[in-house]
C-alpha positions as a Markdown table, in Angstrom:
| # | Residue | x | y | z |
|---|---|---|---|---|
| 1 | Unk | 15.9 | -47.5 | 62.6 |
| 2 | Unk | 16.7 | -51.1 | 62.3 |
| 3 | Unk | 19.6 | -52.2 | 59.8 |
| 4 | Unk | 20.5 | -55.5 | 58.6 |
| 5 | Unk | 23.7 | -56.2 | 60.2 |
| 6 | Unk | 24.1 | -53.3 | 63.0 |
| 7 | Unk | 27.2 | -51.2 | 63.5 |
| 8 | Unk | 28.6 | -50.3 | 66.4 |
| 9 | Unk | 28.3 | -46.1 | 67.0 |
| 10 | Unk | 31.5 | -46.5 | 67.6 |
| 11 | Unk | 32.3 | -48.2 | 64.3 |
| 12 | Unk | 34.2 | -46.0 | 61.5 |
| 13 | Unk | 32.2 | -47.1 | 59.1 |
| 14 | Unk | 29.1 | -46.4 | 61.0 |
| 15 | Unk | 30.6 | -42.7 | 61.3 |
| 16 | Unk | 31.3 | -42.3 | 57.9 |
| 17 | Unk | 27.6 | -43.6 | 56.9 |
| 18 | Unk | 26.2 | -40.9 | 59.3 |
| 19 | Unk | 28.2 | -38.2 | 58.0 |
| 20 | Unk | 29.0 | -38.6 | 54.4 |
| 21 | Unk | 26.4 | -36.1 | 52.5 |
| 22 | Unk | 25.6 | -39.5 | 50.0 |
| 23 | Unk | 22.2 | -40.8 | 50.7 |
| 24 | Unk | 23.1 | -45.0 | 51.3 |
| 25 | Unk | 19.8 | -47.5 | 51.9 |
| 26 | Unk | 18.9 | -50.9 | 52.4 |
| 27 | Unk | 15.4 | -52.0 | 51.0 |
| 28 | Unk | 14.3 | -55.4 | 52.1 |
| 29 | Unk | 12.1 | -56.7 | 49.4 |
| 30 | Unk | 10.5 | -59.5 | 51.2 |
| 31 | Unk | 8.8 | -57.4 | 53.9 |
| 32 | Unk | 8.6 | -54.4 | 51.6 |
| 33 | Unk | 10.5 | -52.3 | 54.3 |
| 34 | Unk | 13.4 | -50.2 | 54.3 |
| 35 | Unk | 15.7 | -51.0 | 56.2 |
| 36 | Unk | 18.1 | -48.9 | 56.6 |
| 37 | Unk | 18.5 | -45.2 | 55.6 |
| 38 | Unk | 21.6 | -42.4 | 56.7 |
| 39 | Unk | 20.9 | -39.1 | 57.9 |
| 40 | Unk | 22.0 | -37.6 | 54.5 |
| 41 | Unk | 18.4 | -39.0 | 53.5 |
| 42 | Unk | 16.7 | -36.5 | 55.5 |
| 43 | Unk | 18.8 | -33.5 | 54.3 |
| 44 | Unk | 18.0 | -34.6 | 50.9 |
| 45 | Unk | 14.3 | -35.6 | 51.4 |
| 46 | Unk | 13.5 | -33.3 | 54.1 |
| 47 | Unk | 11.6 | -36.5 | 55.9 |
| 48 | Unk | 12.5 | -38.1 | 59.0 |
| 49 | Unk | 14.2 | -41.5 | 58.8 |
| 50 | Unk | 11.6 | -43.2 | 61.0 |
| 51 | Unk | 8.7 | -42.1 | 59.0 |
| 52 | Unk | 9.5 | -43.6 | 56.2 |
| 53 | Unk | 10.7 | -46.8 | 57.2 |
| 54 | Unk | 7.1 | -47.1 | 59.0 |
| 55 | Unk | 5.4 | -45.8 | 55.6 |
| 56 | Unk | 7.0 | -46.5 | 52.6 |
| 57 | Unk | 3.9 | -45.0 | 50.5 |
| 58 | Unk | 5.2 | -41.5 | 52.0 |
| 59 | Unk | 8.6 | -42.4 | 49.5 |
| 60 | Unk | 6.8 | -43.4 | 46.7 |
| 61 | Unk | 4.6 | -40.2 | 46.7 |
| 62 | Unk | 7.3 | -37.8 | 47.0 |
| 63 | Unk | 8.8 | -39.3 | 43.5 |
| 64 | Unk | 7.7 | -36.8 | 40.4 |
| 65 | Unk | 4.4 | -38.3 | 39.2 |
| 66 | Unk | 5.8 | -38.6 | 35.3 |
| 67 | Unk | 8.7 | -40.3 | 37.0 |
| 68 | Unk | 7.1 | -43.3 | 39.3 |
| 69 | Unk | 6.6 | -45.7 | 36.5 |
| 70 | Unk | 10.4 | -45.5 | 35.0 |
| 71 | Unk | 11.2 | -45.9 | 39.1 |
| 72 | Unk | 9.3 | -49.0 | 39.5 |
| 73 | Unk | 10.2 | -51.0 | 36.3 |
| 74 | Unk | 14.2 | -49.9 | 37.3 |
| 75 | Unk | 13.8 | -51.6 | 40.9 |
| 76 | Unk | 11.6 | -54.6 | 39.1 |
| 77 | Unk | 14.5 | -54.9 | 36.8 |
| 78 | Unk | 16.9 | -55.2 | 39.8 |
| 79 | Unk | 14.7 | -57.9 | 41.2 |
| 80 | Unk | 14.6 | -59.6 | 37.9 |
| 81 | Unk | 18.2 | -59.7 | 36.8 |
| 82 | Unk | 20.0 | -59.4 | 40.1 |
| 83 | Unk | 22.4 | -57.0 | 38.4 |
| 84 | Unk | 22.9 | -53.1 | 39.3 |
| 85 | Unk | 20.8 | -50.3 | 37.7 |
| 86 | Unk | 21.2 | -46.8 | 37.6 |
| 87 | Unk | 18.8 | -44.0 | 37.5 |
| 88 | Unk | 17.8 | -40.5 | 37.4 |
| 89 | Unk | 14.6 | -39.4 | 38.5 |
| 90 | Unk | 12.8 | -36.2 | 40.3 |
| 91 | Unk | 11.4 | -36.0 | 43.5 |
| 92 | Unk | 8.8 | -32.8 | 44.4 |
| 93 | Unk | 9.3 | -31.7 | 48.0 |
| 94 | Unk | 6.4 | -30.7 | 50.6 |
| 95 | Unk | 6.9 | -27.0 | 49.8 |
| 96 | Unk | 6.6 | -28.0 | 45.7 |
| 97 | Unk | 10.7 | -27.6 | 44.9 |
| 98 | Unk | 11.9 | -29.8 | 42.7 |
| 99 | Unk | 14.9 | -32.3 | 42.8 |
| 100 | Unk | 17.2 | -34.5 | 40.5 |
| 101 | Unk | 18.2 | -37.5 | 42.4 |
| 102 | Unk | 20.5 | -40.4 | 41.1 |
| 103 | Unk | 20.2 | -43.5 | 42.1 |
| 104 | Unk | 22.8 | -46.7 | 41.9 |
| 105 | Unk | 21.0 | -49.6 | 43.2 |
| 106 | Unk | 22.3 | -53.7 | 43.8 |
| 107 | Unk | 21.3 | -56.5 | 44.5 |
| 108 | Unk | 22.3 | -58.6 | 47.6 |
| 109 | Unk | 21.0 | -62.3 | 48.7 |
| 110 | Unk | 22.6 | -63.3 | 52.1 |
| 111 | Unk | 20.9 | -65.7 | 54.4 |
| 112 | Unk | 17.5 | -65.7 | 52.0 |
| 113 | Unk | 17.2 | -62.0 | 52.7 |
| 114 | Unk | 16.9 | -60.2 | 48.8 |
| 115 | Unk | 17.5 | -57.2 | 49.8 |
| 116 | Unk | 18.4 | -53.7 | 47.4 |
| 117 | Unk | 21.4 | -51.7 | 48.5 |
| 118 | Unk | 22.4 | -48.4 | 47.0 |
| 119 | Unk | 23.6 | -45.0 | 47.1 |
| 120 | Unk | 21.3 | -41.7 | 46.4 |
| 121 | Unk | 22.9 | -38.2 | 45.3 |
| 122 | Unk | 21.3 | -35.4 | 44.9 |
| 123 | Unk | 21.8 | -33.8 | 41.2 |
| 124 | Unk | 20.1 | -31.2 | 41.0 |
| 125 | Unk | 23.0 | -28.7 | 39.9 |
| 126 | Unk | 24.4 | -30.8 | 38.0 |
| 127 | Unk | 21.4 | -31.6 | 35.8 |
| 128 | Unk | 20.8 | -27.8 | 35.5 |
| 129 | Unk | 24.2 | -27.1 | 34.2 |
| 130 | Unk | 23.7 | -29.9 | 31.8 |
| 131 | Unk | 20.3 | -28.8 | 30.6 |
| 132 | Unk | 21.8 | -25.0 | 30.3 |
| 133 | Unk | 24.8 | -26.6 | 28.1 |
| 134 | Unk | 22.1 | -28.3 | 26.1 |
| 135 | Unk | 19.3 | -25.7 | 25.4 |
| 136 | Unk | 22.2 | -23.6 | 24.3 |
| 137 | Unk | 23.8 | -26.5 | 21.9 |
| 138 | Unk | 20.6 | -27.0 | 20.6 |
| 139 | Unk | 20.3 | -23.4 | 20.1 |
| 140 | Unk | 23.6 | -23.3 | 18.2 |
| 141 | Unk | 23.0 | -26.0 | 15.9 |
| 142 | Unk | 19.2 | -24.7 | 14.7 |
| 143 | Unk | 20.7 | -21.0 | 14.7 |
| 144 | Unk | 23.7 | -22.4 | 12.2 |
| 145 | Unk | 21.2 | -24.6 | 10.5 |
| 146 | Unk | 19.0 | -21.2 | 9.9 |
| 147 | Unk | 21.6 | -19.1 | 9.3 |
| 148 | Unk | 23.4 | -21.5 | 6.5 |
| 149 | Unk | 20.1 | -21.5 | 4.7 |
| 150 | Unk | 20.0 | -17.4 | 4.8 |
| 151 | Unk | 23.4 | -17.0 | 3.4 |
| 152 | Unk | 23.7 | -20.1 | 0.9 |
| 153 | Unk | 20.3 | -18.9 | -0.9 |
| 154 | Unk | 21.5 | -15.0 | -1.1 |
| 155 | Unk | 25.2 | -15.9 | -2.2 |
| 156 | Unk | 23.9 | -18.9 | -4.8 |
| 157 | Unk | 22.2 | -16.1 | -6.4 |
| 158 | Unk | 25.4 | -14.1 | -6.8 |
| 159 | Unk | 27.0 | -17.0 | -8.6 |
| 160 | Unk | 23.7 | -17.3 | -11.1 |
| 161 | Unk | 24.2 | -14.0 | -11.5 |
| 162 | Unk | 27.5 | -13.4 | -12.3 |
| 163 | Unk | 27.3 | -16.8 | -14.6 |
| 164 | Unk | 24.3 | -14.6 | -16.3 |
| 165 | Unk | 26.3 | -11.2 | -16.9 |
| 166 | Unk | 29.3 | -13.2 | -18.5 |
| 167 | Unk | 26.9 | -14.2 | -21.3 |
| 168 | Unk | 26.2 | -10.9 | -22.5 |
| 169 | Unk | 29.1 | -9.9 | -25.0 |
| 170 | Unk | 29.7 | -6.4 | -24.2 |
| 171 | Unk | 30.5 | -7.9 | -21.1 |
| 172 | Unk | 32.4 | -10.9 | -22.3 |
| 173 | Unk | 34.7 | -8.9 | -24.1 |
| 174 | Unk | 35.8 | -6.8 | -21.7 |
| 175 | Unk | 38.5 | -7.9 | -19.8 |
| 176 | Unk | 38.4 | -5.5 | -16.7 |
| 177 | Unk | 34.8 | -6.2 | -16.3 |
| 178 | Unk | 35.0 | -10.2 | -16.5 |
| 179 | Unk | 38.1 | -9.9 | -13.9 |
| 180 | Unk | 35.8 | -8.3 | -11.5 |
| 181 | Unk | 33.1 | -10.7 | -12.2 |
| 182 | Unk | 35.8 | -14.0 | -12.0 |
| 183 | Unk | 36.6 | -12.6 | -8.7 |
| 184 | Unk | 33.1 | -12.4 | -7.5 |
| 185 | Unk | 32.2 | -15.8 | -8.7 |
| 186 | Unk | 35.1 | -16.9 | -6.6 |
| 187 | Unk | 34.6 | -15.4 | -3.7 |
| 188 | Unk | 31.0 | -16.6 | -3.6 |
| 189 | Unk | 31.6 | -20.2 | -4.2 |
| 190 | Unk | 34.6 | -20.0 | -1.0 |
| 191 | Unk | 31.9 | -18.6 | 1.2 |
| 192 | Unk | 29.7 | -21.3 | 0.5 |
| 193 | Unk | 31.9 | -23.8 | 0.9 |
| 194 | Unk | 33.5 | -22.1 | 4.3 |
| 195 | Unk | 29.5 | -22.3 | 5.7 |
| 196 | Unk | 28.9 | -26.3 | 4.4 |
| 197 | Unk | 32.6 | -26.9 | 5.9 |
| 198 | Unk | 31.3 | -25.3 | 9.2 |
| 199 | Unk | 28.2 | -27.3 | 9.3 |
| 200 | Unk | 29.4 | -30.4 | 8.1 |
| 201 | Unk | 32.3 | -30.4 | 11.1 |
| 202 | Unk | 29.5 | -29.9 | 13.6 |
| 203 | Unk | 27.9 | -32.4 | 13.0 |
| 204 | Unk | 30.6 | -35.0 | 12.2 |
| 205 | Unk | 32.4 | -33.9 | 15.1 |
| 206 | Unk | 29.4 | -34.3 | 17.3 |
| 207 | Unk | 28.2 | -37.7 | 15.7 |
| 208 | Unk | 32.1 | -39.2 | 16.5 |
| 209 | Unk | 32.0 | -38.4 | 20.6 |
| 210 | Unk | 31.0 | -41.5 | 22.7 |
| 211 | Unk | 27.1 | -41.8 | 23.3 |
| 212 | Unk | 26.2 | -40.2 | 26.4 |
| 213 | Unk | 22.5 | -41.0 | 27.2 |
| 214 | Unk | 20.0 | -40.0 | 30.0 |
| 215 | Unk | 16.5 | -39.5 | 30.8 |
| 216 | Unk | 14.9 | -36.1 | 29.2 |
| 217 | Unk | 11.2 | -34.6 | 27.9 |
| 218 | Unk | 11.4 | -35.1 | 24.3 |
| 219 | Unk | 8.6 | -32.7 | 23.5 |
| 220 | Unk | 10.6 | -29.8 | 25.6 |
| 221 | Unk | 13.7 | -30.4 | 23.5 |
| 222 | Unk | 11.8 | -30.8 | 20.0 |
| 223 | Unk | 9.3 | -27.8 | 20.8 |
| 224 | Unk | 12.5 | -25.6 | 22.0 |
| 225 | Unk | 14.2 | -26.7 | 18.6 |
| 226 | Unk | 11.2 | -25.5 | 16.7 |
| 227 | Unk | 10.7 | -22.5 | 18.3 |
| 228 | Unk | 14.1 | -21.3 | 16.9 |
| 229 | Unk | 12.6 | -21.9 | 13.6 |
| 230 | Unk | 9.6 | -19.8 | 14.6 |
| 231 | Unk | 11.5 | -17.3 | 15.9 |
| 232 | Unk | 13.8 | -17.1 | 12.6 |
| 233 | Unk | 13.5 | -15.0 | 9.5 |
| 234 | Unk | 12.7 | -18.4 | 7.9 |
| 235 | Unk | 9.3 | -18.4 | 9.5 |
| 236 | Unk | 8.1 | -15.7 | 6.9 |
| 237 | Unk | 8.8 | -18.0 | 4.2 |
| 238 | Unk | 8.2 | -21.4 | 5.4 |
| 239 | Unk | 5.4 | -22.3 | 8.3 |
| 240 | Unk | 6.4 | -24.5 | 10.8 |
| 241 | Unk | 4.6 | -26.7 | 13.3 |
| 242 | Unk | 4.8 | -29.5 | 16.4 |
| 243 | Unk | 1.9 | -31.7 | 16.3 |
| 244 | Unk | 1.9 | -33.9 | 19.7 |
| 245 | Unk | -0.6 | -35.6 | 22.1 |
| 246 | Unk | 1.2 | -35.3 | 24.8 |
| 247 | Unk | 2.4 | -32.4 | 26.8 |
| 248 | Unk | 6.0 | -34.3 | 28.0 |
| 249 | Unk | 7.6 | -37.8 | 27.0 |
| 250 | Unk | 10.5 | -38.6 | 28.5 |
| 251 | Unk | 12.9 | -41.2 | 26.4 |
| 252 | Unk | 16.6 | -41.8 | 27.0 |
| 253 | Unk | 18.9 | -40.6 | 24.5 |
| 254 | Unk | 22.1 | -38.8 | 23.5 |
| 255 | Unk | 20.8 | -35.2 | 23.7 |
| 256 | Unk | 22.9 | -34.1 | 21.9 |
| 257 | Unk | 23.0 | -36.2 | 18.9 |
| 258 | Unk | 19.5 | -37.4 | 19.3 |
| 259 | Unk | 18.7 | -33.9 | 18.6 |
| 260 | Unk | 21.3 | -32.7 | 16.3 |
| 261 | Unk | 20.1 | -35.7 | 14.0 |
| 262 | Unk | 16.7 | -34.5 | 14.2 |
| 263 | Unk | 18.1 | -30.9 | 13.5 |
| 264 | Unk | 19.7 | -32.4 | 9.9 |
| 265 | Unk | 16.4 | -33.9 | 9.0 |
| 266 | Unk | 14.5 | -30.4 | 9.0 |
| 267 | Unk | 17.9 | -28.9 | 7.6 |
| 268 | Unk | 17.2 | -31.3 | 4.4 |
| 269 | Unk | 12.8 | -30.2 | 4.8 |
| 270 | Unk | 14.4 | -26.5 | 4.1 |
| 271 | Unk | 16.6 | -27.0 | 1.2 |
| 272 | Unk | 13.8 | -29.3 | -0.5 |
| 273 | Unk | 10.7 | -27.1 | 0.7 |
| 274 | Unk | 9.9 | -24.0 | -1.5 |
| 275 | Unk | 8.7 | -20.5 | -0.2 |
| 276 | Unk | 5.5 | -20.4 | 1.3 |
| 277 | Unk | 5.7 | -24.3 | 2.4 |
| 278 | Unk | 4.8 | -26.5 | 5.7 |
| 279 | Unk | 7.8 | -27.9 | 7.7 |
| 280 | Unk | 6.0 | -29.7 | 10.4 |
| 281 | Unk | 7.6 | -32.5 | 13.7 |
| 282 | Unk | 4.4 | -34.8 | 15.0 |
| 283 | Unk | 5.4 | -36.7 | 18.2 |
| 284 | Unk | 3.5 | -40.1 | 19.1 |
| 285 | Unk | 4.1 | -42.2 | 22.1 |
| 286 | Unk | 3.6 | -45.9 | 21.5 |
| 287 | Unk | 3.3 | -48.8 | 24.5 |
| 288 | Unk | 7.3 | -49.3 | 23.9 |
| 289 | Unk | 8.4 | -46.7 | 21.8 |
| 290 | Unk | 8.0 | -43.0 | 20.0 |
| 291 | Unk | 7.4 | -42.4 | 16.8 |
| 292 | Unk | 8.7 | -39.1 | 15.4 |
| 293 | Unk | 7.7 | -38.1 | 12.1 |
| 294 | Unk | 9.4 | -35.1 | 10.1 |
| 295 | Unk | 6.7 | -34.0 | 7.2 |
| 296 | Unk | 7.6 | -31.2 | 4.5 |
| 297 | Unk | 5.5 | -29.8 | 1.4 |
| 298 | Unk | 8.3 | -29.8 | -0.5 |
| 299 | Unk | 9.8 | -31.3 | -4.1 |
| 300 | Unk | 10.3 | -34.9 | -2.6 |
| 301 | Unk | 12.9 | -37.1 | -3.6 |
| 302 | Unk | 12.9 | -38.8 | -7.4 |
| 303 | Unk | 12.2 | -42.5 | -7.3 |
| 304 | Unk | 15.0 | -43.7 | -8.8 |
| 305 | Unk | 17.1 | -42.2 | -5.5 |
| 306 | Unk | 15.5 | -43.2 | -3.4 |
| 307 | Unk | 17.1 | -47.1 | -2.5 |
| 308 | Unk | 20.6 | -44.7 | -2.3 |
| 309 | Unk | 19.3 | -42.2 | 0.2 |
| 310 | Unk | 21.1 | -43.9 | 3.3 |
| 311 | Unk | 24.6 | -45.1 | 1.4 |
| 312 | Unk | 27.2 | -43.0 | 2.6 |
| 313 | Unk | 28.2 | -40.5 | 0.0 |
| 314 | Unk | 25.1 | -41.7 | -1.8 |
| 315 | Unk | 24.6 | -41.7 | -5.1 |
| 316 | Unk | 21.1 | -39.3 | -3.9 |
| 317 | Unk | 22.9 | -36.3 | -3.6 |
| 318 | Unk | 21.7 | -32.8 | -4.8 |
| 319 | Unk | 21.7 | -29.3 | -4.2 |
| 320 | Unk | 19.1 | -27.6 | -2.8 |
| 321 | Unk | 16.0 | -25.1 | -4.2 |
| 322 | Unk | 18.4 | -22.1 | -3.0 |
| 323 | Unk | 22.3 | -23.7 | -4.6 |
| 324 | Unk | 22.2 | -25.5 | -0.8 |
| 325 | Unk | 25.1 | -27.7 | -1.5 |
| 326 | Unk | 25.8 | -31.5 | 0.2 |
| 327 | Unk | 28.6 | -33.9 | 0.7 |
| 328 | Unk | 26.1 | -36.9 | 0.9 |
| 329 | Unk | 26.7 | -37.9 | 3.9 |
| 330 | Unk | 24.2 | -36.6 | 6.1 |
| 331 | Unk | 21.8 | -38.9 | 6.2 |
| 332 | Unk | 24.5 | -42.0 | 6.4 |
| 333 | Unk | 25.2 | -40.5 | 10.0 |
| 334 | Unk | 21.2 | -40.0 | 11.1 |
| 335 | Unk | 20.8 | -43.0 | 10.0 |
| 336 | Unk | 23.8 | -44.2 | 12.1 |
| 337 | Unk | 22.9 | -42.2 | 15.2 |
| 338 | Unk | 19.1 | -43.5 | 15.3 |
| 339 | Unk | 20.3 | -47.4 | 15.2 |
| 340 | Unk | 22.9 | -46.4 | 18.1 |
| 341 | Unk | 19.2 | -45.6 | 19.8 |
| 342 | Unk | 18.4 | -48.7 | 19.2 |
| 343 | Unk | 16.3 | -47.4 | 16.9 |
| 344 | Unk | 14.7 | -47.2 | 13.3 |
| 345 | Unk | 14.2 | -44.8 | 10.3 |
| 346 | Unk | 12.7 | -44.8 | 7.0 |
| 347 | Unk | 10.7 | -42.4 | 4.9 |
| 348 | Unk | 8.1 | -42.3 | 2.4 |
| 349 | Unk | 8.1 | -39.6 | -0.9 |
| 350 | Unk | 6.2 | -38.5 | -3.4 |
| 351 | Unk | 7.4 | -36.2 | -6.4 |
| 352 | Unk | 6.1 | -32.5 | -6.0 |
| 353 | Unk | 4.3 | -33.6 | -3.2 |
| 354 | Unk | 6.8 | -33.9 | -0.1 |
| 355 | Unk | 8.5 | -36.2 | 2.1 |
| 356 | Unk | 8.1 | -37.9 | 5.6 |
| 357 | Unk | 10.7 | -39.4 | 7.5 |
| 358 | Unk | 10.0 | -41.5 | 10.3 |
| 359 | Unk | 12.1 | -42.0 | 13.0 |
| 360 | Unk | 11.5 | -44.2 | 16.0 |
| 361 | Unk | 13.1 | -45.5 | 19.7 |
| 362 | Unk | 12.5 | -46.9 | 22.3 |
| 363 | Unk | 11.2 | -45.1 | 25.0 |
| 364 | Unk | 14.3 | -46.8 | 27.5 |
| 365 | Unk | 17.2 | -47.8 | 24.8 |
């Protein structure tokens, strides 16, 4: 295979190129031709060198077919701007496996030859670890999301209750009785505390790390969230539904806050949504962006707080149908987390009739 400058086989770095298990290439973009490929390409690819220099199509085609597009306007943007790019992409092998590759890519001008050099490494494990790491952060925030709402509601009727009993007088007036009751009240207003201290930490702690964003299906990750939901005790109180047109839509994002944001906004449809309600996440891709919309049956949100909603520790703070209590600042840091997207959000609310918050990115922030 022809390279730009040739090496020696006797030249280290030629020997190093050969055996390192990085993929390194060289695409000429004036000829349309690569260049110059290492033999880690075939280990990776499982094609020979040769044949794809001679056919570049063959490359192209083994590149997932949800993929190609995000590949092309990467390589476009390299030949635009002149400045490196990274990506992560899939390619299907002849025998249908599947693999993460990641790609840094440069430009280079020398003697009026525009050419793209960069390194390929295969990722495959690493993006499964990451993905198992994921499904099960995302599992642990809707899980303490569900859970939260399970105990607050049970242990917000203990405190009504207790308030209730002290206004009899029988019961007023006896001191034993009232001690035992104090000590109840107590106890149940700590737990509920301990549980909003809990979630509350998650979240801020989460919302405080440095934005970490790559390429993922944002349907998987909103219809795996939901089906936590589905799966919950919840869903023989409260119906919930994914309404999308599209069976994957891949965005990049901070998974993890992207999604823990997304979490809080159904957290809020709970408190807010009465027995026997509709919680439902619609998904729409636009030319440049997604629009997701968060849409609950529930009590809305008065008018007059409405223009406080965002402040942090807004003025729009209230407890829950169920004693759910807040700190106000939860929707300060969605907020915050959807412009570090790049991003927008708003909502419109009606009294007695629910509340939809919208929520839209950019496909590539």
């Amino acid at each position: 295979m022809d390279t730009i400058e040739p090496l020696s086989s006797g030249n280290p770095l030629q020997r190093l190129l050969e055996l390192t298990e990085e993929v390194f290439f060289a695409f000429h973009m004036q000829i349309n031709k690569m260049v110059y490929l290492n033999a880690a390409f075939e280990k990776v690819w499982n094609l020979p060198r040769e044949v794809v220099s001679n056919n570049l199509s063959l490359l192209l085609q083994s590149v997932h077919s949800d993929d190609r597009s995000h590949v092309a306007d990467v390589f476009l943007t390299i030949q635009k701007e002149r400045q490196k790019q990274s990506l992560e992409f899939r390619i299907q092998l002849s025998d249908q496996s599947v693999k993460w590759i990641k790609i840094d890519a440069y430009f280079s001008e020398k003697s009026n030859n525009e050419i793209i050099l960069g390194t390929a490494t295969d990722i495959t494990g690493y993006k499964e670890y990451s993905d198992t790491l994921h499904k099960f952060s995302d599992k642990k925030n809707s899980i303490l999301q569900i859970l939260s709402h399970d105990l607050l509601g049970p242990l917000g009727n203990i405190q009504m209750s207790t308030f209730m009993l002290s206004e009899y007088a029988e019961i007023s007036e006896n001191k034993s009785i009232m001690e035992i009751i104090n000590l109840i009240n107590t106890s149940s207003k700590r737990s509920v505390t301990m549980i909003q201290d809990l979630i509350n930490r998650e979240f801020l702690q989460s919302s405080s790390v440095t934005l970490m964003k790559q390429r993922v299906d944002i349907v998987e990750k909103i219809q795996g969230m939901m089906d936590q939901y589905k799966q919950s005790p919840r869903a023989t109180l409260q119906r919930f539904n994914v309404v999308t047109s599209v069976k994957s839509l891949f965005v990049t994002i901070d998974e993890s806050k992207f999604m823990q944001a997304l979490n809080n906004l159904l957290s809020n449809s709970l408190k807010f949504t009465g027995d026997d309600g509709n919680i439902t996440i619609s998904i729409e891709e636009q030319e440049k962006n997604i629009l997701i919309k968060v849409q609950d049956t529930g009590i809305g949100i008065p008018a007059d707080m409405q223009p406080f909603l965002f402040d942090k520790f807004t003025k729009a703070r209230r407890t829950g149908l169920k004693g759910e209590p807040t700190n106000g600042l939860g929707m300060s840091i969605i907020k915050t987390i959807i412009e570090w997207h790049n991003g927008q959000i708003w909502f419109e609310s009606t009294e007695e009739k629910g509340t939809t918050f919208y929520v839209e990115i950019p496909k590539n922030s």
